[in-house]
N, C-alpha and C positions, 0 to 999 in steps of 0.2 A: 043243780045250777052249774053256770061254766062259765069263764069268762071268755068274752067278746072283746079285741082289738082295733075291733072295724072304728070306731074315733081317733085311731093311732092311723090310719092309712091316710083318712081324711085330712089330717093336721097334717100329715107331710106333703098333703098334696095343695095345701094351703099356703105351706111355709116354701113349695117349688123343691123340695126333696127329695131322694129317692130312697133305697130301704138301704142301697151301701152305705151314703151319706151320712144317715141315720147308725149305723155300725160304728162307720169312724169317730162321730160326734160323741157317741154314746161311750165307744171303748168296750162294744158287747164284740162275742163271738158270731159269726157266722151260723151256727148252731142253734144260738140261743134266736136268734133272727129269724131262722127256720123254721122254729117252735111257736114263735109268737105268729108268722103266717097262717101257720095251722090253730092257731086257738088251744095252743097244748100250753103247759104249765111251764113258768121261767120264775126264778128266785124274785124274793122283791127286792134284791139291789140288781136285777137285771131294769127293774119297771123304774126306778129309783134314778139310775142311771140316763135312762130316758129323758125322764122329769128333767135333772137338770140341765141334759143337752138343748132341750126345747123351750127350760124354762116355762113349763105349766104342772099343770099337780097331777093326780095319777088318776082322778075322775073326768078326764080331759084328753087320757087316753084308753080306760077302759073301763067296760062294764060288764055286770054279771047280766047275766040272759038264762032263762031257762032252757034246758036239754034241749025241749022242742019248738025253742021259737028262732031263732037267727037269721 
């Protein structure tokens, strides 16, 4: 299994976002930004941090998926 952020693009594009926005709001790195595009692994005070820029909880912005389904 792997986690999926595709409910984090969605929600920004909801909220009229975009992913720098989302960096500033957040107070994440660049990097860590990069990682979560790719579906690569970020700490949970990266996803944390999210949460409260957006104000929603972290099933709201992702979920696990199997290897072979996304």
């Amino acid at each position: 299994m792997k986690m999926s952020c595709k409910k984090l693009w969605k929600l920004l594009i909801d909220k009229d976002m975009n992913k720098t926005d989302l960096r500033k709001a957040a107070g994440i790195s660049s990097s860590s930004l990069a990682k979560l595009g790719k579906d690569e692994n970020v700490t949970t005070d990266v996803l944390v941090r999210i949460c409260e820029a957006l104000k929603c909880n972290l099933n709201e912005i992702a979920e696990t998926v199997s290897d072979n389904e996304e």
